[in-house]
VOLUM-408543 format. One record per atom (N, C-alpha, C): atom name; residue number from 1; x, y, z; residue in one letter. Coordinates in nm, 4 decimals. Example, Ala and Ser with C-alpha at 12.3 -4.5 7.8 and 13.67 -1.06 7.14 Angstrom:
<pamis>
PAMI,at,i,xx,yy,zz,aa
PAMI,N,1,1.3190,-0.5690,0.7800,A
PAMI,CA,1,1.2300,-0.4500,0.7800,A
PAMI,C,1,1.3200,-0.3300,0.7800,A
PAMI,N,2,1.2850,-0.2250,0.7080,S
PAMI,CA,2,1.3670,-0.1060,0.7140,S
PAMI,C,2,1.2900,0.0030,0.7870,S
</pamis>
This chain:
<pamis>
PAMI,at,i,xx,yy,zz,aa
PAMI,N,1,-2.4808,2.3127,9.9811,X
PAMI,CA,1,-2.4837,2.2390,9.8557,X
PAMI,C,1,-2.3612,2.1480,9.8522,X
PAMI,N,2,-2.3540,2.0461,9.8019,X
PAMI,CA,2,-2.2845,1.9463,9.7954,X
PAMI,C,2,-2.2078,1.9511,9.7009,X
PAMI,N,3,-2.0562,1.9169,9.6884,X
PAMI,CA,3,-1.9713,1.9292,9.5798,X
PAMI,C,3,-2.0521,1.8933,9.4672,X
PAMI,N,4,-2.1379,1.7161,9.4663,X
PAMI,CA,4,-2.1869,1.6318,9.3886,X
PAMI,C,4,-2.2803,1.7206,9.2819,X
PAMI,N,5,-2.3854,1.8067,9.4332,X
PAMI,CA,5,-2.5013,1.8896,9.3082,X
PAMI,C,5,-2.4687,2.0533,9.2695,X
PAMI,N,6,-2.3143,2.0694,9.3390,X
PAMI,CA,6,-2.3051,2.2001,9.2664,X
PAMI,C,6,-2.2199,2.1648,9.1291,X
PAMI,N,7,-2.1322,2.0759,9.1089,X
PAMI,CA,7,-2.0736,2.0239,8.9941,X
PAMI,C,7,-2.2227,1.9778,8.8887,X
PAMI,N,8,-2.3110,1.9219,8.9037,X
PAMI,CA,8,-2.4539,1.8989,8.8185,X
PAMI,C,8,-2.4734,2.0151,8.7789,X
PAMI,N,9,-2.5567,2.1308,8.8757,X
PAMI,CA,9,-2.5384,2.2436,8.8358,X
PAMI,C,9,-2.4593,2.3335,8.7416,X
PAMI,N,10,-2.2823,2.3554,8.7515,X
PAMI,CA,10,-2.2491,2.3771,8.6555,X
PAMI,C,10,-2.2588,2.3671,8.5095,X
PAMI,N,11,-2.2567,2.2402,8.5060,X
PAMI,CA,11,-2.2589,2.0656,8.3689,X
PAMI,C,11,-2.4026,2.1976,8.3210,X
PAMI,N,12,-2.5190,2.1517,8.4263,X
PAMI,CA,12,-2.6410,2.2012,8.3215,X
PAMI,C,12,-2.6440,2.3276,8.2645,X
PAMI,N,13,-2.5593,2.4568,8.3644,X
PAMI,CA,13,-2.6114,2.5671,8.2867,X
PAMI,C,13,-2.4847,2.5618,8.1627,X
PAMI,N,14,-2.4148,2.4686,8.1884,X
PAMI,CA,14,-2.3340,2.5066,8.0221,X
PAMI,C,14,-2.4229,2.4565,7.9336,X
PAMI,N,15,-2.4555,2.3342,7.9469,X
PAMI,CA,15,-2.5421,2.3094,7.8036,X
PAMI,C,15,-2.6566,2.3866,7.7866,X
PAMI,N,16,-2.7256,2.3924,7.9251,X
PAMI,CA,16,-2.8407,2.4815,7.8706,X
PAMI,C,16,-2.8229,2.6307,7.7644,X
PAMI,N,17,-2.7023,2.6587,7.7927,X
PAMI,CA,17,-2.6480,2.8338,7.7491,X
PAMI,C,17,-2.6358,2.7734,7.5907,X
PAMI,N,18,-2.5544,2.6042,7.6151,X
PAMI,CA,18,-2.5238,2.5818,7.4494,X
PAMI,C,18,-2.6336,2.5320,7.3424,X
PAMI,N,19,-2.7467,2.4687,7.4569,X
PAMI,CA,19,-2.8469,2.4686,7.3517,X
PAMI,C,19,-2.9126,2.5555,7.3214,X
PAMI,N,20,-2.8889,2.6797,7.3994,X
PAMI,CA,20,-2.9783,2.8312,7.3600,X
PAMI,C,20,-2.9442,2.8714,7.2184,X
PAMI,N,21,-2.7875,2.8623,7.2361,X
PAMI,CA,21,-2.6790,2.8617,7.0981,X
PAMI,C,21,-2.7634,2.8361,6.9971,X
PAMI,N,22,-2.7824,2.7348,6.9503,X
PAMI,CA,22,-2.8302,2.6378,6.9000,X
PAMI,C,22,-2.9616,2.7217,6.8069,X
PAMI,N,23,-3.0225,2.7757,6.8804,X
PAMI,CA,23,-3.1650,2.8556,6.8392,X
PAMI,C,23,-3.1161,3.0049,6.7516,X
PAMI,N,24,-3.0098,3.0183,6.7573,X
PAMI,CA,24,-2.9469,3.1304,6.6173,X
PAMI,C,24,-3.0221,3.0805,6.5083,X
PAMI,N,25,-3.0122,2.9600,6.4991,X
PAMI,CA,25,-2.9490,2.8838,6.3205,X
PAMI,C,25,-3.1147,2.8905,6.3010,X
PAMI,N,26,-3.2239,2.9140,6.3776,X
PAMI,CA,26,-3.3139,2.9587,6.2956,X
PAMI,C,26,-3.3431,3.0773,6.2502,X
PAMI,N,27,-3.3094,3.1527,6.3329,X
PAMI,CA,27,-3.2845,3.3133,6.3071,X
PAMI,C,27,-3.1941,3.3492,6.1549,X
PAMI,N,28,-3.0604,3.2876,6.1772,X
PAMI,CA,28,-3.0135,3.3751,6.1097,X
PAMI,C,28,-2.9443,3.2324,6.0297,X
PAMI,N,29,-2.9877,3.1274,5.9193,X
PAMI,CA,29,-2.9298,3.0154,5.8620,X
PAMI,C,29,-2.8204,3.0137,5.7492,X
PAMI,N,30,-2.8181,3.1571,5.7160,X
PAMI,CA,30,-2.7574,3.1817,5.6013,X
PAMI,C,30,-2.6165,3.1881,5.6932,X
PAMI,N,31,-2.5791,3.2346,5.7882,X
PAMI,CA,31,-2.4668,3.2721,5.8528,X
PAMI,C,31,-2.4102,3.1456,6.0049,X
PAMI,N,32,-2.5160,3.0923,6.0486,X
PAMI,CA,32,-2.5166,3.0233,6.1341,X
PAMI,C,32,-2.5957,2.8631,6.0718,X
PAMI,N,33,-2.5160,2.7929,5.9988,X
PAMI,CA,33,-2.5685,2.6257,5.9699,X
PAMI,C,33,-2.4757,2.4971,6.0375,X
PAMI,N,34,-2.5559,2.4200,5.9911,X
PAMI,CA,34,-2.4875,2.2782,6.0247,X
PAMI,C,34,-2.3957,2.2509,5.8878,X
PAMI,N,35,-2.3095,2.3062,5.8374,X
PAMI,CA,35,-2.2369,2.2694,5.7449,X
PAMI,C,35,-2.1179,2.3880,5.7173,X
PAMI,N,36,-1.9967,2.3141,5.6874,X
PAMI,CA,36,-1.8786,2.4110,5.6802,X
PAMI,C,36,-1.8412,2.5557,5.7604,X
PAMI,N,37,-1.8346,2.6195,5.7577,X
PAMI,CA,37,-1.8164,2.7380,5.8464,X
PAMI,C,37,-1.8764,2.8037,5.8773,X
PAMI,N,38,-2.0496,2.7987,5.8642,X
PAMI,CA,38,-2.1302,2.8012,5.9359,X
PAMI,C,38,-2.1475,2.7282,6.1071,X
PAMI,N,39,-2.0795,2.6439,5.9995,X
PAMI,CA,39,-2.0631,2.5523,6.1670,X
PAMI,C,39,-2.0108,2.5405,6.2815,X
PAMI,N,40,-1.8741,2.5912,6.2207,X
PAMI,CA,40,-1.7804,2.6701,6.2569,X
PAMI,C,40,-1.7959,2.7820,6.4014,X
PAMI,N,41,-1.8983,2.8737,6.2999,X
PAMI,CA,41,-1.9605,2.9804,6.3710,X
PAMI,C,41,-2.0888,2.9003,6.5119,X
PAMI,N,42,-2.1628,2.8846,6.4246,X
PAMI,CA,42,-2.2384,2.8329,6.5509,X
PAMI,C,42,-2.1470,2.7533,6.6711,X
PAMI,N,43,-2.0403,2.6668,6.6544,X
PAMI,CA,43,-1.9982,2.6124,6.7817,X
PAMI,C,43,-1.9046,2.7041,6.8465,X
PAMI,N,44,-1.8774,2.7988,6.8040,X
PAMI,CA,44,-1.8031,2.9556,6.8662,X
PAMI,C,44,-1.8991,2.9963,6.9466,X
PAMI,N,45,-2.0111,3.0395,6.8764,X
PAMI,CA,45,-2.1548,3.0798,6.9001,X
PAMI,C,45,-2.1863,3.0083,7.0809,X
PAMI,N,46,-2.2500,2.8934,7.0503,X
PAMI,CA,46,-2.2215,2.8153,7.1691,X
PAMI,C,46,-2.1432,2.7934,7.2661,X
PAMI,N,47,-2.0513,2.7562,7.2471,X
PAMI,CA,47,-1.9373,2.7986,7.3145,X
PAMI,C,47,-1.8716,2.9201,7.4040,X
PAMI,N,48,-1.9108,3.0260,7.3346,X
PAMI,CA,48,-1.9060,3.1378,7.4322,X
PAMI,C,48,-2.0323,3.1530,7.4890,X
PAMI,N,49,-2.1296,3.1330,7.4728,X
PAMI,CA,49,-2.2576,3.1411,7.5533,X
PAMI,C,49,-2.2694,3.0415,7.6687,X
PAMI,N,50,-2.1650,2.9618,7.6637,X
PAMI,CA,50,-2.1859,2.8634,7.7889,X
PAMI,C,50,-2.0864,2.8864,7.8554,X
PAMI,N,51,-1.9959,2.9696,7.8033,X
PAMI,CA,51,-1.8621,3.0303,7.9227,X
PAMI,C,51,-1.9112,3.1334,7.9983,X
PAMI,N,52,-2.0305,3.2045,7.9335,X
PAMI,CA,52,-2.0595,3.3266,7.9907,X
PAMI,C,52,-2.1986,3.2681,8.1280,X
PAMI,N,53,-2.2697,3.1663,8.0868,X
PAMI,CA,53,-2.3046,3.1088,8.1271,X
PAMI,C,53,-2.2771,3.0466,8.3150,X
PAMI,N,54,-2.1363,2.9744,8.2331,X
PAMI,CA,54,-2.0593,2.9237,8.3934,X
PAMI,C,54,-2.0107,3.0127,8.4629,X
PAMI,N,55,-1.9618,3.1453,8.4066,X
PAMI,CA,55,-1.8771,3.2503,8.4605,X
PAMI,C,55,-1.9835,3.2855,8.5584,X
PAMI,N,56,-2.1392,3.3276,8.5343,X
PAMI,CA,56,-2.2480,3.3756,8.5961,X
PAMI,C,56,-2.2856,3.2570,8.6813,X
PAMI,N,57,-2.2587,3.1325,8.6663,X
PAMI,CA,57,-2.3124,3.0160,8.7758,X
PAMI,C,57,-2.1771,3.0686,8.8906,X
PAMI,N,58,-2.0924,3.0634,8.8546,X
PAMI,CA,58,-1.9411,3.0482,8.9570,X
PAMI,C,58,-1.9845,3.1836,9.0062,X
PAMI,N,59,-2.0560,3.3033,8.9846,X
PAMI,CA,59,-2.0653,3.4401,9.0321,X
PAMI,C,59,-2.1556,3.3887,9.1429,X
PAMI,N,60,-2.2504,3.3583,9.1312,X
PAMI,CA,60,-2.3700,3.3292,9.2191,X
PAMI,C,60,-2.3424,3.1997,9.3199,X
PAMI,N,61,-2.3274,3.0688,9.2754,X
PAMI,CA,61,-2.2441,2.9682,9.3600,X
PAMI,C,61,-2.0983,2.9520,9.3337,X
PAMI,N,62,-2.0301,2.9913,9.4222,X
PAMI,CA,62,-1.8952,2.9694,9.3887,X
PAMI,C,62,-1.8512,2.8438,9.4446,X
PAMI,N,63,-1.7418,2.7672,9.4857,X
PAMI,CA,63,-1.7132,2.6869,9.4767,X
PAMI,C,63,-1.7245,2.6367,9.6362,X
PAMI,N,64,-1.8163,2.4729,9.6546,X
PAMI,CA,64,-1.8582,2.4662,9.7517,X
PAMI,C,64,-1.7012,2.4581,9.8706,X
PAMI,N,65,-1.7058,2.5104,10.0342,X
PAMI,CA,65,-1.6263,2.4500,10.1208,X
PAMI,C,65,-1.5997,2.3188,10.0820,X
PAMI,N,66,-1.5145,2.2896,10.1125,X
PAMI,CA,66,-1.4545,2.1033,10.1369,X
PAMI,C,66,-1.4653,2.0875,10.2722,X
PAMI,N,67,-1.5487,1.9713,10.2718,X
PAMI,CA,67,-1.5781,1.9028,10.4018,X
PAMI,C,67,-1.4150,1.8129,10.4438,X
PAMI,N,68,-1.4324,1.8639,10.6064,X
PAMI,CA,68,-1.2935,1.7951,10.6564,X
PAMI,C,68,-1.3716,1.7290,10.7431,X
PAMI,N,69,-1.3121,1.5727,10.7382,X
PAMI,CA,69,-1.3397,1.4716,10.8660,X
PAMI,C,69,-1.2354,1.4579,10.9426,X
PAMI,N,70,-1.2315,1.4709,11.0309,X
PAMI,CA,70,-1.1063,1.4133,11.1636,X
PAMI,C,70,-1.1914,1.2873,11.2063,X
PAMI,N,71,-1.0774,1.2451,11.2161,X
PAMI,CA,71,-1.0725,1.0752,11.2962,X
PAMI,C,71,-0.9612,1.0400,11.4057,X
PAMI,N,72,-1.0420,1.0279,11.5212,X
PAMI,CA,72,-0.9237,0.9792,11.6010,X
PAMI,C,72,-0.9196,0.8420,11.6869,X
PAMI,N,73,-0.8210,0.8271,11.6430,X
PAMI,CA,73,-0.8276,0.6792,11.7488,X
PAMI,C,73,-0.7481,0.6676,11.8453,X
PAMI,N,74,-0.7966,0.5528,11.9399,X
PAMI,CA,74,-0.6922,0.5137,12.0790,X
PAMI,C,74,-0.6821,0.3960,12.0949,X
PAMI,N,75,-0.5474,0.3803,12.1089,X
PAMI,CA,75,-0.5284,0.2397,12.1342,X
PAMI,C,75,-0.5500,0.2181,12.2884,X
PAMI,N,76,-0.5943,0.1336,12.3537,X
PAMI,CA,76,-0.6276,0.0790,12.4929,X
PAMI,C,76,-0.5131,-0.0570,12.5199,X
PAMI,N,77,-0.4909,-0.0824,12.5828,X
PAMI,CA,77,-0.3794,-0.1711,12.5777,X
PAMI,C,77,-0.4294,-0.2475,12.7803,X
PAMI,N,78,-0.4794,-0.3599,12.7919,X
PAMI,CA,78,-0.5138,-0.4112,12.8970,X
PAMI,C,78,-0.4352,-0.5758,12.9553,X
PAMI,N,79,-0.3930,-0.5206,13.0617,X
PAMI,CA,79,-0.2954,-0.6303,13.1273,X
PAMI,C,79,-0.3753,-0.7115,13.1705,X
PAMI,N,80,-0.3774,-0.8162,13.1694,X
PAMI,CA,80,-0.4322,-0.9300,13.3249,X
PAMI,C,80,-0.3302,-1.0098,13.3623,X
PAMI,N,81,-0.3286,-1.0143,13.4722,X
PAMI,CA,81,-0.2541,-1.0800,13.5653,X
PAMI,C,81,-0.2815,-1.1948,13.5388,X
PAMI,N,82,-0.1468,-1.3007,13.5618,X
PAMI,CA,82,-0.2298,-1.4219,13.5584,X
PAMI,C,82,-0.2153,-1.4443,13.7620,X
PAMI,N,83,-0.2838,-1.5500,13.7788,X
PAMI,CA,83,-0.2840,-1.6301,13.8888,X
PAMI,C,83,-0.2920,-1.8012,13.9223,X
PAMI,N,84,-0.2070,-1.8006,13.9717,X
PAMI,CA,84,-0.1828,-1.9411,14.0175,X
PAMI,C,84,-0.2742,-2.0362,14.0719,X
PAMI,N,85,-0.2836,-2.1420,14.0388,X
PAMI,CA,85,-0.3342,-2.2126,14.0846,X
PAMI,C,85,-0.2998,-2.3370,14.1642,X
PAMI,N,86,-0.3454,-2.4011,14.2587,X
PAMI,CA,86,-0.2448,-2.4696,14.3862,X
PAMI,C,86,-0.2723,-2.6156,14.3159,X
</pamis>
């Protein structure tokens, strides 16, 4: 896996965990709303559900090797003679 799509990976299961969040506030609206400290709660709510989330992505893929390139070069360095001409 590639740094590129294991970093995607991460990104999604947080939000996915935070939009799970999200599905309280029909359950339980009196305690979990979009207004004042309800709100409060729900982005706690979320928030730890997407830490618990990444903690379980980083358990399963942890963090990809880093690719090393070596490069080598040589310099060639070529004489010619000159020669005379009569």
């Amino acid at each position: 896996m590639t740094t590129k799509a294991w970093l995607h990976s991460l990104v999604a299961a947080a939000i996915s965990a935070a939009a799970s969040g999200v599905t309280v506030s029909i359950v339980a609206p009196e305690s979990f709303n979009f207004s004042g400290p309800g709100l409060v709660k729900l982005g706690e709510l979320c928030a730890i559900s997407a830490l618990i989330s990444v903690a379980n992505f980083l358990k399963q893929s942890p963090l990809p090797s880093a690719e090393i390139t070596t490069t080598t070069t040589a310099q060639v360095t070529t004489t010619v003679e000159g020669t005379t001409k009569p």
